[in-house]
C-alpha positions, -999 to +999 in steps of 0.1 A: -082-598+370-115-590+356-143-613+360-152-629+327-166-659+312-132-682+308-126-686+275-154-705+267-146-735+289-111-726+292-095-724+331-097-687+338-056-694+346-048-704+313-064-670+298-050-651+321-016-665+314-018-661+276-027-624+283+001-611+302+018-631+281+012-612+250+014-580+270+045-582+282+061-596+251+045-585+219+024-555+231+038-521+215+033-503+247+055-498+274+052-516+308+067-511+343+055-530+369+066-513+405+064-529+444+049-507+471+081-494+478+082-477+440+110-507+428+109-520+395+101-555+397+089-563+362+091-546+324+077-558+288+102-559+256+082-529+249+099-510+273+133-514+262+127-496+234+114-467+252+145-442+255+139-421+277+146-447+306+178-470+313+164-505+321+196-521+322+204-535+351+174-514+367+157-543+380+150-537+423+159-504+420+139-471+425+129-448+389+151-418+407+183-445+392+169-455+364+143-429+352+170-398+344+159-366+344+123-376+335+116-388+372+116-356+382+087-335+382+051-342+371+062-381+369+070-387+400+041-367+415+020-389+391+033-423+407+032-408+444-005-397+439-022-430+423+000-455+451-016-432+476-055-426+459-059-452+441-071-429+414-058-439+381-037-414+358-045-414+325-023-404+295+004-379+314+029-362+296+069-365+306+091-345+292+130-351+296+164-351+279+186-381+277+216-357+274+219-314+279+232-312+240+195-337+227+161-325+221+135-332+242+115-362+246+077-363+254+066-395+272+021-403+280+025-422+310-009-439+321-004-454+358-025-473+377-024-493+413-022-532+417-043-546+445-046-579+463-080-595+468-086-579+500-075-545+489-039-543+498-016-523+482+013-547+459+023-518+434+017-494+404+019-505+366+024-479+340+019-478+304+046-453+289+042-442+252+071-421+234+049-392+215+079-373+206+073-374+171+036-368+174+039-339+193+069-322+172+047-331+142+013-311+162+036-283+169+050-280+134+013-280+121+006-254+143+037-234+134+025-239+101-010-228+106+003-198+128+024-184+101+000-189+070-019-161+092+008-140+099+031-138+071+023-117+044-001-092+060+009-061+038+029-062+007+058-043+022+092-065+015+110-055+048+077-061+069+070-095+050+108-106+063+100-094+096+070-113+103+093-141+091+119-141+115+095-134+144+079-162+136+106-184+133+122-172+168+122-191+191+099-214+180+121-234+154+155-211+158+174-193+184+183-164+158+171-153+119+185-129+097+167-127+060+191-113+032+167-103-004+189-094-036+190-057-037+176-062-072+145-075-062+140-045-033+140-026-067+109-047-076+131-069-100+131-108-108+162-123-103+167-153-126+184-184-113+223-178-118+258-178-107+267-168-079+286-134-091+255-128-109+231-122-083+247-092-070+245-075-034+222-092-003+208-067+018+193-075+054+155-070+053+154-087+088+169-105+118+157-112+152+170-134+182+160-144+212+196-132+236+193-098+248+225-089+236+220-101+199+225-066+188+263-069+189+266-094+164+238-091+142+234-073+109+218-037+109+186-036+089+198-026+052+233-035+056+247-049+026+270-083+027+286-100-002+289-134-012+317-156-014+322-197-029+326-224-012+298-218+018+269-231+029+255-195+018+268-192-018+257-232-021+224-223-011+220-200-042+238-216-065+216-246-065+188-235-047+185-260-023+186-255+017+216-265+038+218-280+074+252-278+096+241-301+126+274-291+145+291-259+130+326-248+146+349-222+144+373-245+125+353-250+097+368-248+064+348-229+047+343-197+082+373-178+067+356-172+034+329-157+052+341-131+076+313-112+081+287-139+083+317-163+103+325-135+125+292-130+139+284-171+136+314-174+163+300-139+184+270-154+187+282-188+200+259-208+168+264-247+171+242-258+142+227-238+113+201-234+087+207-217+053+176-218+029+172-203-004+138-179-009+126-184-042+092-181-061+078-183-092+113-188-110+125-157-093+157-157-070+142-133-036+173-138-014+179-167+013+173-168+057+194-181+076+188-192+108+210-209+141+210-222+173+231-211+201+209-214+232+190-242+222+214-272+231+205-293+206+211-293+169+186-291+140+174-320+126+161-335+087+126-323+106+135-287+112+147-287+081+114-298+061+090-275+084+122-247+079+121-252+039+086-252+038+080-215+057+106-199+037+089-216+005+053-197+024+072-164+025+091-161-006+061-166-023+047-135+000+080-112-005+077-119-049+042-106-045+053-078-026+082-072-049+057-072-078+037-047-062+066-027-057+072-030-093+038-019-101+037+010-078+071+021-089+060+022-125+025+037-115+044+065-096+070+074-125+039+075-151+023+097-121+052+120-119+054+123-155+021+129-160+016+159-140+022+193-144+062+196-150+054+235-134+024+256-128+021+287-153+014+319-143-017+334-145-034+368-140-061+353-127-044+334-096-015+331-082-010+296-074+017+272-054+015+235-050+021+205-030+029+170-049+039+145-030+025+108-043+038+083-019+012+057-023+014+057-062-023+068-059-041+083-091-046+116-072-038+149-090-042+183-097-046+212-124-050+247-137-062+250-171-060+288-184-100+298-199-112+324-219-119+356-207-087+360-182-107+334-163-086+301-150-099+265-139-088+245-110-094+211-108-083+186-082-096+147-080-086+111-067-087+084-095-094+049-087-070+021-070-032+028-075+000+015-091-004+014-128-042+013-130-046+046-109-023+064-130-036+056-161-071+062-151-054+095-140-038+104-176-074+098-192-097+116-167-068+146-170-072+146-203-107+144-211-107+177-187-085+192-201-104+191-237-140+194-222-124+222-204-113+242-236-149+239-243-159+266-217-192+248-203-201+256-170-188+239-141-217+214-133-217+209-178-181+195-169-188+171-145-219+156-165-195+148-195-166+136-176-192+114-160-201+095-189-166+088-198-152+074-167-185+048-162-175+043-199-138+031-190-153+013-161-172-005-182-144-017-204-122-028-177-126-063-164-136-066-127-113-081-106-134-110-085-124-097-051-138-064-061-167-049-041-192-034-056-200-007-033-163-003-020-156+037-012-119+031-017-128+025-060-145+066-058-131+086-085-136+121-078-134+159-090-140+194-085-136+218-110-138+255-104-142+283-130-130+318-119-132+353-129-103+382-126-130+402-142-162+395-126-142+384-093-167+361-091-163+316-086-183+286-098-172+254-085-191+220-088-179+185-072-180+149-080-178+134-041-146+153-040-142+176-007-152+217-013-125+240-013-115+257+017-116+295+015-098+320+037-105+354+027-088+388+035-107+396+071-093+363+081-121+340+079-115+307+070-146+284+061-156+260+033-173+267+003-211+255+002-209+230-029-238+207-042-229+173-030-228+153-070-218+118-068-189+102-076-173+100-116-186+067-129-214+056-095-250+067-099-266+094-117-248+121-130-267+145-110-244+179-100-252+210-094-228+239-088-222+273-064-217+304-075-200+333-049-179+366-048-140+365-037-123+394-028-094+403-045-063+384-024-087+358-011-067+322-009-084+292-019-071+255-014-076+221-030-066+191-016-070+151-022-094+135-004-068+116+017-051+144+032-081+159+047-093+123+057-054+121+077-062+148+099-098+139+111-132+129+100-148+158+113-153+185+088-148+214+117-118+199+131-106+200+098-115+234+095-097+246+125-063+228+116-064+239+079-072+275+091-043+276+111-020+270+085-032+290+066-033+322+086-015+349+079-026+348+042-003+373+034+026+357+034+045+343+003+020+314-012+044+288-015+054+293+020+016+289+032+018+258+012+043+240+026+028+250+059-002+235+053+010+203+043+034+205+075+005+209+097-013+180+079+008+153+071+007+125+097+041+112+107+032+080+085+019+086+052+005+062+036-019+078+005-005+109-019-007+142-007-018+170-031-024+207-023-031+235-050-033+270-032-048+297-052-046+336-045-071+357-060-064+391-082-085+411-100-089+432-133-095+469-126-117+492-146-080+505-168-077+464-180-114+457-193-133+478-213-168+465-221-195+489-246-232+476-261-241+480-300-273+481-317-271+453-342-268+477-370-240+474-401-224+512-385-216+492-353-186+473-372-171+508-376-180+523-339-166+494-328-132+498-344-132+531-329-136+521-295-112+497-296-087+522-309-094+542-280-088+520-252-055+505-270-045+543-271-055+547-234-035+518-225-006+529-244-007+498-271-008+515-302+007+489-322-016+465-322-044+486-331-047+475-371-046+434-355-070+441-329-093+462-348-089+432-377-104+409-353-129+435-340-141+442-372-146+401-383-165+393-348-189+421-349-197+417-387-203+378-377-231+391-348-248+415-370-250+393-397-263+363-379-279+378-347-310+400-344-306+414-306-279+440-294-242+429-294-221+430-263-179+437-268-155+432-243-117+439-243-092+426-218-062+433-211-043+404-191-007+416-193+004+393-222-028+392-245-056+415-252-086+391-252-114+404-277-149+392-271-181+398-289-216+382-274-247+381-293-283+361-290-276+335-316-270+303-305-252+294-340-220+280-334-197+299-360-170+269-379-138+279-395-140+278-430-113+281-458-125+302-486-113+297-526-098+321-542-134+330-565-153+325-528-166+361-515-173+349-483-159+329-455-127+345-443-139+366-415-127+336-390-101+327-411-081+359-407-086+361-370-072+327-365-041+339-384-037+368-362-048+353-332-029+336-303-058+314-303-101+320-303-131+296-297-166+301-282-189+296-247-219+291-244-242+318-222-273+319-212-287+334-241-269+332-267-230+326-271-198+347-272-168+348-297-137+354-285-101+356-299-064+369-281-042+386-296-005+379-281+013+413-270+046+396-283+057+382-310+069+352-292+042+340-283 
């Protein structure tokens, strides 16, 4: 004993009495007292409450009798080592089964050697604890903590039950297999019903720990019905999770389920799980999980830490649904809101690309100018699902009517800037929003060109520069003026202007399919040129190449390519003269442009062209002082009439009384006219008008 001060007054051998007294009959801990020889020679009540050792009738005998399977191993080691060191062990743990068909049980054994007063050796005592409980509960907790992390790393349905079952293998479950309504894999809520009323289960997931588990579990996608009267249809109809401790082939309720039952009984299952996966009021499906190698059966605590993970990922798999909601709406409005087909054009031939698999806001146009000339636009809008496309439908139409206004490139850009940091503005920001995140860019690049001229202007909004490959078989990118971003910073953009031979190719793509084959601007060069080469081939076929060639195998972001082939006007489509700004031009005018309809064989529509000839050039002399340019083109299905002057006046449409003497030059060539407007140039501004070669149009 230890020395100490007696009690105050008390014989030290009345203390010491009153101590091992309450030690070995009301202390909570369990004591063995052992001879030299490792016998058992003395125990506390304490210790009969220990289960992991059979005390009956275990007095004078060694722990290998008494001390089952748990003797075996670290414990006896433990005993062996302190008799012979002296060396106390502190707080050991013993793990054991009472039976092969029970869970483990987790024993601290403390042990430490009894001494006479000379030193000899009398024994060990030991101080066992059953932590069973405490260390199921740690390694629930840590289950628990694991998963949180694990589960719900993407909002992918199929990936969500995946991390799920792997999870749940083998640390709480010998096997998994997840089943979600097929209505909710269509981004659906499915409301708490009947049985018939929730439709099909389809497997999202399933994973096992035996290497053969393949011949008995369900294929991913596989569809399985439901019948009454199981564990699985009772799960769903009340929404509440089901334990089978011991399941058997016998059970009543295996022949209702012969799919399920069938591969229960392959799979040698002894006890099962079946929880329900709901969130939110929504029915997601229901897991169900088994034990076959595992010997024992699950209990009321696998069951808590069971419902509880499901609870964790059914929340996970309705937000994933809801995204795929979202995304699924985003990407119809998407599809409808892009061009239903590509018109032809005399300036371009032009084939396309369209594939939005990330519901993105990406897109792509080709907006018909005056002047024979076309406009192609491509840009990436902001975020994705709903938000991106409708951001898309805006930005593609405020180009579209900016576009009609025939401003310059660079003019473009400026105005489309102040409307998307407009729209910006007047959207709330979500709080886990980033400022300065790259991913919220919306970009654009806009490029103008001429059949007639042959000539481009092109100006971006952080969007990448077109890719060029002209006739000799170079392939490069176009020099652009790096602008910012729509809607981020100043709206600061400048624009290129160059020459492209006739048959030239030019491509736009989203950001994102550049970005998928490499950061480096050469490498992308060199894989985009290949592609492309020969440019002679038909352009859709080129196309489809190029997107081929580009694509990675998993694509996660839209993909959008707009090809563009180059023709020209020759000298027999335009016909361009210079008049003095003098009231006898109106008439030489009408001349000339009788000659050139004659020369191109279009007689018929001298009187309506010479009509709108006659209104445009009265207009310039009228309200101009310099020389006045005309222009005539013919595009194949209108003849484009276009009269230039120094004024900057911007003419309006005006609709004249009957006692009015003025005011129906513009008038009359809207009437005739397919349609007319105005640009801007450098000095001054141009009219223009087309006159449709056939009635139908």
């Amino acid at each position: 004993m230890v020395a100490s001060l007696g009690g105050h007054g008390r014989p030290d051998a009345e203390l010491d009495e009153a101590i091992l007294g309450a030690l070995f009959s009301e202390s909570t801990v369990g004591l063995h007292v052992l001879d030299a020889q490792l016998r058992l020679v003395r125990f506390n009540t304490a210790a009969r409450y220990v289960k992991a050792f059979a005390l009956d009738e275990a007095l004078g005998r060694h722990p290998r009798e008494w001390g089952r399977d748990f003797y075996t191993g670290n414990y006896e080691a433990t005993l062996l080592e302190v008799l012979e060191t002296g060396v106390p062990a502190l707080d050991v743990e013993v793990r054991g089964h009472l039976s092969p068909d029970q869970a483990e049980i987790v024993l601290s054994v403390s042990c430490f050697r009894l001494e006479d007063a000379t030193g000899g050796v009398l024994g060990l005592a030991t101080a066992v604890v059953d932590i069973t409980e405490r260390k199921r509960a740690a390694e629930r907790l840590a289950l628990l903590e694991r998963a949180g992390g694990r589960i719900g790393t993407t909002l992918d349905i199929f990936r969500t039950a995946q991390e799920f079952a792997d999870e749940m293998v083998p640390a709480l479950a010998d096997t998994v297999v997840v089943e979600v309504l097929d209505s909710v894999l269509r981004g659906e809520a499915g409301a708490p019903g009947t049985l018939f009323e929730y439709g099909a289960l389809r497997c999202t997931s399933r994973r096992s720990s035996a290497l053969d588990a393949e011949r008995y579990l369900p294929s991913i996608g596989e569809v399985i019905g439901l019948s009454v009267a199981t564990p699985f249809a009772q799960c769903l109809s009340d929404l509440r999770p089901r334990v089978v401790q011991q399941l058997t082939p016998d059970a009543d309720w295996m022949d209702r389920e012969p799919v399920r039952g069938r591969r229960l009984t392959e799979a040698g299952a002894h006890s099962l799980l079946v929880l329900p996966l709901t969130a939110r009021g929504s029915v997601i499906g229901l897991a169900h999980c088994y034990r076959d190698r595992t010997p024992h059966a699950f209990d009321d605590g696998d069951l808590a830490l069971a419902a509880e993970l499901a609870d964790r990922v059914a929340l996970c798999l309705d937000n994933a649904r809801l995204y795929a909601r979202e995304r699924s709406a985003g990407r119809v409005l998407q599809l409808s809101l892009r061009p239903a087909r590509v018109l032809g054009h005399d300036a371009v031939e032009t084939a396309y690309s369209y594939c939005p698999l990330g519901a993105g806001g990406d897109w792509f146009d080709v907006i018909p100018l005056s002047g024979s000339r076309v406009a192609l636009v491509a840009g990436d809008t902001v975020g994705r699902g709903l938000e991106a496309a409708g951001t898309m439908c805006e930005v593609r139409a405020a180009i579209s009517a900016l576009a009609v206004l025939d401003l310059a490139p660079e003019e473009v850009l400026e105005r489309l800037h102040a409307l998307v940091t407009r729209l910006h503005g007047e959207r709330p920001r979500r709080p886990d929003a980033a400022v300065d995140d790259e991913g919220q860019d919306t970009t654009c690049l806009y490029l103008v060109y001429s059949p007639v001229t042959r000539r481009c202007s092109v100006s971006s909004a952080g969007h990448p520069p077109p890719v060029l490959a002209l006739p000799d078989g170079t392939v490069e990118y176009a020099v652009v003026p790096a602008g910012p971003p729509l809607g981020r910073g100043l709206a600061k953009y400048g624009s290129a202007e160059f020459d492209l031979a006739e048959g030239s190719v030019v491509l736009l793509s989203n950001t994102a399919m550049l970005r998928a084959v490499s950061d480096d601007p050469q490498e992308q060069l060199e894989r985009v040129g290949d592609a492309l080469q020969p440019i002679d081939r038909p352009l859709q076929e080129i196309c489809d190449e190029v997107l081929y060639k580009l694509a990675p195998e998993q694509m996660e972001n839209d993909a959008v390519l707009l090809l563009a082939r180059t023709r020209g006007l020759g000298p027999d489509q335009v016909a361009s003269w210079t008049l003095p700004n003098h009231p006898a031009s109106v008439g030489e005018a009408r001349s000339r442009a009788e000659r050139a309809l004659a020369d191109w064989g279009l007689e018929q529509h001298a009187f309506t062209v010479t009509l709108v000839v006659s209104e445009l050039v009265t207009n310039a002399v009228r309200y101009s002082d310099g020389p006045i340019s005309m222009r005539l083109i013919l595009d194949g299905s209108a003849i484009a009439c276009e009269v230039t002057d120094d004024s900057s006046t911007v003419p309006h449409l005006r609709h004249a009384e009957e006692v009015d003497e003025g005011g129906r030059g513009l008038y009359l060539t809207w009437q005739v006219s397919r349609r007319w407007g105005t640009r801007p140039e450098s000095r001054g501004k141009t009219i223009w008008a087309e006159i449709a070669l056939s009635e139908e149009e």
